[in-house]
C-alpha positions as CSV (number, residue, x, y, z in Angstrom):
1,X,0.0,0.0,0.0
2,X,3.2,2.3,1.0
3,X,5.1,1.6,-2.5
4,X,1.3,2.1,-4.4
5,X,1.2,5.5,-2.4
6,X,4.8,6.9,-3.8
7,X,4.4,5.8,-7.0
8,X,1.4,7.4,-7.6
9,X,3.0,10.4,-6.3
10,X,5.6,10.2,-8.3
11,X,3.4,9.8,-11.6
12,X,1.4,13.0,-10.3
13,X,4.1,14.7,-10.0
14,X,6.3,13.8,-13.3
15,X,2.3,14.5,-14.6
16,X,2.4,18.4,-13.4
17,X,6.2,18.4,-14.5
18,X,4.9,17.6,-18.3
19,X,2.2,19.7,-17.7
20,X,4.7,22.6,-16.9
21,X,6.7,22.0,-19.8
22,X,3.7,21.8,-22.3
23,X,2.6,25.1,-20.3
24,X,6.0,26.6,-20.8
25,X,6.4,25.7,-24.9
26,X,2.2,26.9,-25.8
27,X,3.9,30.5,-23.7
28,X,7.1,30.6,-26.1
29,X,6.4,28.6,-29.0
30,X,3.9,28.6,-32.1
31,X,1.7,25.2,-32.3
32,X,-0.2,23.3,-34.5
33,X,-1.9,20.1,-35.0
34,X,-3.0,18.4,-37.4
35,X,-4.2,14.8,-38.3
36,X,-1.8,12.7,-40.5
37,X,-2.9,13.6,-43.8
38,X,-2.4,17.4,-42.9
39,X,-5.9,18.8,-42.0
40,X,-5.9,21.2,-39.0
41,X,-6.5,20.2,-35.4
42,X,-5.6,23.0,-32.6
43,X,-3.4,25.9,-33.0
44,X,-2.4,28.0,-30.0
45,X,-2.5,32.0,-29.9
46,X,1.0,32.6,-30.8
47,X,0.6,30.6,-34.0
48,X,-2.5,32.0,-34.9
49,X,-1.0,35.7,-34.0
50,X,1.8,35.1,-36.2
51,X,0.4,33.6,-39.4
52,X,-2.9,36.6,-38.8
53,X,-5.8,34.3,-38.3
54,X,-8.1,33.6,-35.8
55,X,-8.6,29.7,-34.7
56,X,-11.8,29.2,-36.7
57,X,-10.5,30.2,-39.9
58,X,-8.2,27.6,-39.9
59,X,-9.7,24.9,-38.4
60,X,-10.8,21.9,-40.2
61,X,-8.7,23.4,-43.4
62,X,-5.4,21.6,-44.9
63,X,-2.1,22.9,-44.1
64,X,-1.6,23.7,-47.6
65,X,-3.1,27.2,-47.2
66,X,-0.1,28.0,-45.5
67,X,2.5,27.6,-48.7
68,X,2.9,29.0,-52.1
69,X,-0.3,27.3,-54.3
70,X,2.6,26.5,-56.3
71,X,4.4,23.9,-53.8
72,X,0.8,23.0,-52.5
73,X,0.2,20.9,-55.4
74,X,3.7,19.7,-55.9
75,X,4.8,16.0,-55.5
76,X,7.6,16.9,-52.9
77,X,4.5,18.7,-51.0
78,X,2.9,15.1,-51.2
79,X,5.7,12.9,-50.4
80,X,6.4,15.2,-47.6
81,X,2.8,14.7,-45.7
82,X,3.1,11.0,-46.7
83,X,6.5,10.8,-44.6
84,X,5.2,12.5,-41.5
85,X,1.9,10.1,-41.8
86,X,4.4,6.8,-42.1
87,X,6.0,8.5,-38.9
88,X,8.9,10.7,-39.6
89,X,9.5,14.1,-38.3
90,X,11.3,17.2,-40.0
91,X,13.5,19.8,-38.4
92,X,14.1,22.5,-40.6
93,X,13.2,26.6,-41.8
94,X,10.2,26.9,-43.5
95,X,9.0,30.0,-45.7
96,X,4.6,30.6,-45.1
97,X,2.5,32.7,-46.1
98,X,0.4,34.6,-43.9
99,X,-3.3,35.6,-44.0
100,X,-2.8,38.8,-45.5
101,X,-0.3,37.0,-48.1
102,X,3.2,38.3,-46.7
103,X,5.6,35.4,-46.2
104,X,6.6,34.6,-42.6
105,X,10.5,32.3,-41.9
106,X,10.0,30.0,-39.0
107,X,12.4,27.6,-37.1
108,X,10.2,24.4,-36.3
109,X,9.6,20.3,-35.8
110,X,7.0,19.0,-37.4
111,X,6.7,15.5,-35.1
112,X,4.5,12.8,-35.6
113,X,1.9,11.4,-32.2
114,X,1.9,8.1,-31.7
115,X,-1.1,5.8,-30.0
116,X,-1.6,3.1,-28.0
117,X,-1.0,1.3,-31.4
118,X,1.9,2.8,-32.5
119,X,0.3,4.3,-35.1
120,X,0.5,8.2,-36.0
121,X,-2.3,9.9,-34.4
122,X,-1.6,13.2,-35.3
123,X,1.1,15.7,-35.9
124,X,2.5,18.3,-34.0
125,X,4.7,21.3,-35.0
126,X,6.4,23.4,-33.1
127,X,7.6,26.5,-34.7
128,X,9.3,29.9,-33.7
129,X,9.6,33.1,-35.9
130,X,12.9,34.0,-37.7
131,X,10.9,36.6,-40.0
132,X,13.4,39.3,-38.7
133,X,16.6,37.1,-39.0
134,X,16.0,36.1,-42.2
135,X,15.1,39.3,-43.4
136,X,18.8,40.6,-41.4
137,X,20.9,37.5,-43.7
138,X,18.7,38.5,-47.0
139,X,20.1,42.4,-46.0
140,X,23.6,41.0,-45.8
141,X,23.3,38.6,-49.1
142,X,21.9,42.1,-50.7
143,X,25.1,43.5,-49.5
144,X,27.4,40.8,-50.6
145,X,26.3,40.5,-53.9
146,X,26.4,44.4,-54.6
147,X,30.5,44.1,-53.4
148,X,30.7,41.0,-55.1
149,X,29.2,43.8,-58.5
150,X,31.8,46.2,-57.3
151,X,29.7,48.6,-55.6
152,X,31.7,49.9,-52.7
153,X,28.5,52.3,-51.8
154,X,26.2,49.6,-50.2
155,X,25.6,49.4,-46.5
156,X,23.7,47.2,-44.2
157,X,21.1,48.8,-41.8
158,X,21.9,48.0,-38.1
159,X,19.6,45.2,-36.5
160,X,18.1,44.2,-33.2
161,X,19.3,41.1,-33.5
162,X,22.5,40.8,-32.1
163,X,24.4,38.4,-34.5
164,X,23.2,40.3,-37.4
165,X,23.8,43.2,-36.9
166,X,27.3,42.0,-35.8
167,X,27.6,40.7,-38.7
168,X,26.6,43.6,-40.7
169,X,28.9,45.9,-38.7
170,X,32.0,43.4,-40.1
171,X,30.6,43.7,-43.2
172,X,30.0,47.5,-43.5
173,X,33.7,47.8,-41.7
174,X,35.0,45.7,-44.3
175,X,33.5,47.5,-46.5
176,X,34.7,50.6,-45.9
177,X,38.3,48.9,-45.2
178,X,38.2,48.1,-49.0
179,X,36.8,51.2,-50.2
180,X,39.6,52.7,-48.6
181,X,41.9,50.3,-50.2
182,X,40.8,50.6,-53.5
183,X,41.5,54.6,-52.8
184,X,44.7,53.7,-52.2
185,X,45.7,51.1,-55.2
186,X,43.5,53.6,-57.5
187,X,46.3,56.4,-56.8
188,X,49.0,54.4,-56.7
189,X,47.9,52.2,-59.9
190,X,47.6,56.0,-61.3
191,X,50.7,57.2,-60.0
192,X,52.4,54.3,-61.8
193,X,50.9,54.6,-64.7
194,X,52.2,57.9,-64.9
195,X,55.2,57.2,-63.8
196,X,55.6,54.7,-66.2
197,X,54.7,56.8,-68.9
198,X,57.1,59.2,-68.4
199,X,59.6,56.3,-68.0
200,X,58.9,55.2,-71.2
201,X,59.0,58.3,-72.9
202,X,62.1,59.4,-71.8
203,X,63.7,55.9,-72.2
204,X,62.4,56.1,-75.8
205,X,63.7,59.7,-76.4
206,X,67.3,58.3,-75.0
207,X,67.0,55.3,-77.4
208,X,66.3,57.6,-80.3
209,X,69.2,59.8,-79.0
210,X,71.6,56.7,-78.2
211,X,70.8,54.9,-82.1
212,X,71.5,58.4,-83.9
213,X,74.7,58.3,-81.6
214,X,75.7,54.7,-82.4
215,X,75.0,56.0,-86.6
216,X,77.2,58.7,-85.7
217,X,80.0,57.2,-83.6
218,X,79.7,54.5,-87.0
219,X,80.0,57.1,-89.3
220,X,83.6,58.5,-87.1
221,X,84.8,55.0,-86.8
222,X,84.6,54.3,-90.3
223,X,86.5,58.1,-91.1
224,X,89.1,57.2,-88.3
225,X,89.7,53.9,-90.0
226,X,89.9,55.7,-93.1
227,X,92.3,58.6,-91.7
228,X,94.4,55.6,-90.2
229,X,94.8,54.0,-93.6
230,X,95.8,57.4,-95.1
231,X,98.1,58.1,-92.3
232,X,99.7,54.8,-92.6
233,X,100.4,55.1,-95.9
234,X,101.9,58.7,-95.5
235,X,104.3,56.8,-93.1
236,X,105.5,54.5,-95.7
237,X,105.8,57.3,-98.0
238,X,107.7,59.2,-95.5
239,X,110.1,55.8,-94.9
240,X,110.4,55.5,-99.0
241,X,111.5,59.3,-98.9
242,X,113.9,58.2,-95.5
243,X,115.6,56.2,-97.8
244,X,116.0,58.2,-101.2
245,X,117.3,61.0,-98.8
246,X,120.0,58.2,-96.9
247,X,120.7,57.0,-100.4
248,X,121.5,61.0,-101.9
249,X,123.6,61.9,-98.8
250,X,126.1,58.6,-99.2
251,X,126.1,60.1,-103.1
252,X,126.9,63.6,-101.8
253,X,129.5,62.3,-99.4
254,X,131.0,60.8,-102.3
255,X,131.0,63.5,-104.2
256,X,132.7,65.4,-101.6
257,X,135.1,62.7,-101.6
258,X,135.8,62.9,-105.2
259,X,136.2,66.6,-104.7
260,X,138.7,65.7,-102.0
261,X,140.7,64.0,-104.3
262,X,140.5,66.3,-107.5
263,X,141.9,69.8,-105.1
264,X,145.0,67.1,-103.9
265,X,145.2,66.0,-107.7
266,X,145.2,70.0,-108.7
267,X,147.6,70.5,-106.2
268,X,149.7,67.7,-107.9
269,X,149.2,69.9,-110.8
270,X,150.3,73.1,-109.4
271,X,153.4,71.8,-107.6
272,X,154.7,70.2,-111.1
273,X,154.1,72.0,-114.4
274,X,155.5,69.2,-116.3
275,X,151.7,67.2,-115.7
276,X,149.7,69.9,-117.0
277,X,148.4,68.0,-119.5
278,X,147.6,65.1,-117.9
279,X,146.1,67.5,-114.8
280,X,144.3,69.1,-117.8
281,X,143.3,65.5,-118.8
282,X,142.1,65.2,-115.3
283,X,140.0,68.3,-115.3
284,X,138.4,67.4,-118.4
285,X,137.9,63.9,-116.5
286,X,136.6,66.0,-113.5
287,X,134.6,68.5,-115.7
288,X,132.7,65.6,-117.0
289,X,132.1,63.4,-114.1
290,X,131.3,66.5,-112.3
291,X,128.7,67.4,-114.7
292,X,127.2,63.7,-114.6
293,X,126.8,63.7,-111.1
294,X,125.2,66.9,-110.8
295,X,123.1,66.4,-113.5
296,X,121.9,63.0,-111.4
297,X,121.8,65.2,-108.1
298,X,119.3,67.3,-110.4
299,X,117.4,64.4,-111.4
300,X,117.1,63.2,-108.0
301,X,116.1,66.5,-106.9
302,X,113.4,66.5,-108.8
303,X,112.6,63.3,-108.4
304,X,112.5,64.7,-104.3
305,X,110.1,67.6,-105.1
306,X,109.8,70.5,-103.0
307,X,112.6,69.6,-100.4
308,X,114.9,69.1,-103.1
309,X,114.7,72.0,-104.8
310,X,117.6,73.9,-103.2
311,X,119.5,70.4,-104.1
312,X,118.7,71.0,-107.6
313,X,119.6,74.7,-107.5
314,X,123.1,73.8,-105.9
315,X,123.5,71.0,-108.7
316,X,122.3,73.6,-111.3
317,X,125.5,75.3,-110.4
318,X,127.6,72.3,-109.7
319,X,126.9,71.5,-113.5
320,X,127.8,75.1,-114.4
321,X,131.0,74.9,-112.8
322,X,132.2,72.1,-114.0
323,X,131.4,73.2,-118.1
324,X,133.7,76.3,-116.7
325,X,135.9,73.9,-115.8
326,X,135.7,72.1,-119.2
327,X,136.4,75.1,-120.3
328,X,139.1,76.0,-118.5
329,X,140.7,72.8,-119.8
330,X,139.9,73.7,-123.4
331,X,141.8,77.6,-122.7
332,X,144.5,75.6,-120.7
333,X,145.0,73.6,-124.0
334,X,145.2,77.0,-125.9
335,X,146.9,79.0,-123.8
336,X,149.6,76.8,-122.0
337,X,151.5,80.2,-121.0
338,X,149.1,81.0,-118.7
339,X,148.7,77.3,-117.2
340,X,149.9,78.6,-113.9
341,X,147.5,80.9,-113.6
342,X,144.6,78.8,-114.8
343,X,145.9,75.6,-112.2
344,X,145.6,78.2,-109.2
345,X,142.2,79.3,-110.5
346,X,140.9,76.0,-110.9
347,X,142.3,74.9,-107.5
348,X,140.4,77.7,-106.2
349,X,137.5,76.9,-108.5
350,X,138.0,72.9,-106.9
351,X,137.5,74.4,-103.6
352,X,135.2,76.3,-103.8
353,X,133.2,73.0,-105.7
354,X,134.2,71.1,-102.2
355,X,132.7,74.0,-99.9
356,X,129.2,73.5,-101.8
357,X,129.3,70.0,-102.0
358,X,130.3,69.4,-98.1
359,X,127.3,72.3,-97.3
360,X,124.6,70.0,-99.7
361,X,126.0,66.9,-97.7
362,X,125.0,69.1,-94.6
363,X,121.7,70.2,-96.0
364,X,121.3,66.2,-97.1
365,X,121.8,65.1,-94.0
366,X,119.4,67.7,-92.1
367,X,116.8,66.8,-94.4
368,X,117.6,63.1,-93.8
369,X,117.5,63.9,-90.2
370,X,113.2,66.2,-90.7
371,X,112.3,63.1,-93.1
372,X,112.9,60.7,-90.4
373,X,111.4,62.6,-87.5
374,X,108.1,63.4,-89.9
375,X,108.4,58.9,-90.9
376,X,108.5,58.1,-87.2
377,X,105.6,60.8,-86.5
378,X,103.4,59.7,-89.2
379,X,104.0,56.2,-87.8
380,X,102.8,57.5,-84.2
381,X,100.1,59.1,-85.2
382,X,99.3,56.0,-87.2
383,X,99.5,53.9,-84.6
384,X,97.7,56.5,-81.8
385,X,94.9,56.7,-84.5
386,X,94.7,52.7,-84.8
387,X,93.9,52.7,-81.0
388,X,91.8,55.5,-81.1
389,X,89.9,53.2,-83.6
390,X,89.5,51.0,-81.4
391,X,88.8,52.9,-79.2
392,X,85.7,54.5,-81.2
393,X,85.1,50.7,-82.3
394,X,84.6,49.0,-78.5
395,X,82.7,52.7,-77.8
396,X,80.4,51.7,-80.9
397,X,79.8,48.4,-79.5
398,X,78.7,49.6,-75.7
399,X,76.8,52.3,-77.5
400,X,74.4,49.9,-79.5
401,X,74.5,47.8,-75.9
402,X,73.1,50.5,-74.5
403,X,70.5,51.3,-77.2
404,X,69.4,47.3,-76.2
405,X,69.6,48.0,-73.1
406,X,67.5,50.9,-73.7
407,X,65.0,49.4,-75.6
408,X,64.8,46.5,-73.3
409,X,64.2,49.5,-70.8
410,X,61.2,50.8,-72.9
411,X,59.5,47.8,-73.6
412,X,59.5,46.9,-69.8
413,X,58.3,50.7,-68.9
414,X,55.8,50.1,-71.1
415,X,54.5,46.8,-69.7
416,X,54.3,48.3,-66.3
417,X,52.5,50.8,-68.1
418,X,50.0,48.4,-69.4
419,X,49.8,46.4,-66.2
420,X,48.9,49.6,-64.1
421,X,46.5,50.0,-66.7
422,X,44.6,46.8,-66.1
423,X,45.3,47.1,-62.8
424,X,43.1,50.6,-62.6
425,X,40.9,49.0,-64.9
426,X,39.8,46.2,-62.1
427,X,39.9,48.7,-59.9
428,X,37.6,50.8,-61.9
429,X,35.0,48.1,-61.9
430,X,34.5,49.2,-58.2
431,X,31.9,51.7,-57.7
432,X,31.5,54.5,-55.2
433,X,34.6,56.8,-53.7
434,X,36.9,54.1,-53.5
435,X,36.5,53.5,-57.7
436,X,35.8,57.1,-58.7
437,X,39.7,57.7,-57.5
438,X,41.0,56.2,-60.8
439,X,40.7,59.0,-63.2
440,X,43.4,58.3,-66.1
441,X,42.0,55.0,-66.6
442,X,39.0,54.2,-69.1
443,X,36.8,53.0,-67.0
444,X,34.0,49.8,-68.2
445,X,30.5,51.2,-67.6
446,X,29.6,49.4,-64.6
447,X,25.7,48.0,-64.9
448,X,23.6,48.7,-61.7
449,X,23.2,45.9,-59.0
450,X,20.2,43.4,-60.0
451,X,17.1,43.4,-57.4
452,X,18.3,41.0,-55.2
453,X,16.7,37.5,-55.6
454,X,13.6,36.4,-53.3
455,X,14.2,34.0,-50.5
456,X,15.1,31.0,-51.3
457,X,13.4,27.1,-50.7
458,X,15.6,25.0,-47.8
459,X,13.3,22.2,-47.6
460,X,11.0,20.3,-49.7
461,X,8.0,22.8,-48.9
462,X,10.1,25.6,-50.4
463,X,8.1,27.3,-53.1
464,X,10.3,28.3,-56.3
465,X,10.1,31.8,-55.9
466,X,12.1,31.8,-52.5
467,X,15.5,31.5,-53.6
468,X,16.8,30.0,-50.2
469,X,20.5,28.8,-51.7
470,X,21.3,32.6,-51.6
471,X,21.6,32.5,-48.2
């Protein structure tokens, strides 16, 4: 009797505890009923104040008034009432439409009663309103999809519910974080673009001025080279004139030799009258030779052009003296009397010959002495001219390496250029302050944000026109 007593308590009081709790969800929650194939049973106030009707209106009618006409006569609509008869239950968000046709998002069960049987007796949802929360996400999908159009303008109202308006406080910071940014790489993508322009005009101004340099430094290379050839061959000329000068000084010296000999032989003459005619032999010998070799010291005179022209004047007279000495001879010959007299004049005569000839040996030999300074000069300057040649050549070569270079320099200005350019050109596709920044840029018309798509279907009750996978 003791143990029948406490277990009824028990029951009583696990009863009132139920009771409490069923008490405690009708305060908080929205309920229905309805019997398995979806006609309605009992609703409590909070349902009926949230979908607009009163108790009677509904009751009796199929839960189908309460979705899109659409779904209502769709399979999945079927299949789903046939589920929760065979004794499934469904958690999930559900779009309905209220009595004045607005659409209302609730959070609820839809759980199948059992019997005594086991068998579904009715079904029961349980439902709470997340109108306003969904309404808060749409706000923020509205808001996402204008960024992800480049509008930089679009802000999220602030909510009452906490996590969304937290979460459209990140999203309107972000925002403005980007816009910002998007400032920034607008000026700078401008700035190099600029920049980059200039580069490229000044590095193409440089390559136009470093090619017409490389033409002219070609053009003075190829004169040097000429010059050096000229130069050079004025050296060998010079060294062929060395040597005819060499060659006429040993002739002079010769000939001053020969003169040597012919005042010693007319000395001879003086000192013993009996060899007049042989001395007079000689003189004629002399007179002749003499004339030969001036007449040769002419030639080569001639032959050396301006500097030997006083040669040829000097020879001009050697040649005369010596037909006065012929003729001397021929008077000696005639006039043996005065043999003495004619000896001492043509020793003086012989002399005299000697004087000139050891002052054109002189003259020979200074000339000699200029014609080898100007050879060796002409050789120097050949040779300083060959290195300045190449000089000018390896100056060519780094010139047209720097024209490369140059060029290599313009093409890459000009990729940065183009870069920056379709940098501020994605940039541009931004609208709002952050976009407007980039001014040197063409920018693409940017089409106005699309309405933003209705709510969409998260279950199989979904109507079409809720576009749910937005979210």
């Amino acid at each position: 009797m003791f143990f029948k007593s406490k277990k009824n308590t028990e029951n009583a009081t696990l009863d009132e505890t139920n009771k409490a709790i069923l008490a405690m969800i009708d305060r908080t929650q929205a309920t229905i009923q309805f019997r398995p194939d979806g006609t309605i049973l009992e609703a409590n106030q909070n349902f009926l104040d949230a979908l607009g009707y009163t108790l009677e209106e509904i009751r009796g009618q199929h839960h189908s008034m309460f979705v899109y006409k659409a779904f209502a006569t769709s399979d999945q609509y079927r299949t789903f009432w046939a589920d929760l008869a065979a004794g499934k239950d469904f958690t999930d968000q559900f779009p309905r439409v209220r009595k004045d046709g607005s659409v209302i998002w609730i959070q609820a069960t839809y759980a199948p009663i059992f019997d005594g049987d086991g068998k579904v007796e009715r079904v029961a949802k349980i439902a709470s309103d997340i109108t306003d929360r969904k309404e808060g996400l749409a706000t923020i999908s509205e808001g996402l999809k204008a960024l992800s159009e480049g509008n930089l303008d679009h802000r999220i109202e602030a909510s009452h519910i906490r996590d969304v308006a937290d979460l459209g406080k990140a999203f309107n910071d972000s925002v403005e974080q980007l816009q910002q940014t998007m400032g920034t790489v607008s000026t700078v993508s401008e700035a190099v673009q600029r920049t980059s322009n200039e580069i490229s005009q000044s590095s193409g101004d440089l390559a136009h001025r470093t090619e017409s340099q490389a033409a002219t430094l070609e053009e003075t290379a190829a004169a040097i080279e000429e010059l050096t050839a000229t130069v050079r061959s004025s050296a060998e000329g010079a060294r062929q004139v060395e040597d005819i000068v060499r060659t006429e000084q040993q002739k002079a010296t010769e000939s001053g030799e020969i003169v040597t000999n012919a005042i010693s032989a007319m000395s001879e003459i003086e000192q013993s009258s009996d060899k007049i005619a042989n001395i007079i032999s000689v003189i004629d010998d002399i007179a002749f030779q003499t004339n030969l070799l001036a007449l040769n010291a002419g030639v080569e005179a001639a032959r050396a052009g301006e500097a030997g022209r006083g040669f040829a004047v000097v020879a001009s007279e050697v040649r005369a003296l010596a037909q006065r000495s012929s003729d001397a001879a021929g008077e000696i010959k005639k006039l043996i009397s005065d043999s003495n007299r004619q000896v001492s004049n043509g020793v003086d005569l012989v002399g005299q010959a000697g004087t000139a000839l050891h002052q054109i040996i002189e003259s020979v030999s200074a000339i000699s002495t200029h014609v080898s300074n100007i050879a060796q000069g002409a050789e120097e300057q050949a040779t300083t001219l060959n290195e300045v040649n190449s000089g000018m050549t390896e100056l060519d070569k780094v010139t047209q390496q720097n024209a490369a270079m140059v060029q290599e320099s313009t093409a890459a200005a000009q990729t940065l250029n183009n870069d920056a350019a379709r940098l501020g050109q994605q940039v541009a596709m931004f609208t709002g302050k952050g976009g407007a920044q980039v001014t040197s840029f063409q920018q693409p018309a940017v089409a106005a944000a699309p309405e933003p798509a209705p709510a969409p279907t998260a279950h199989g009750d979904f109507d079409t026109a809720v576009g749910w996978d937005d979210f």
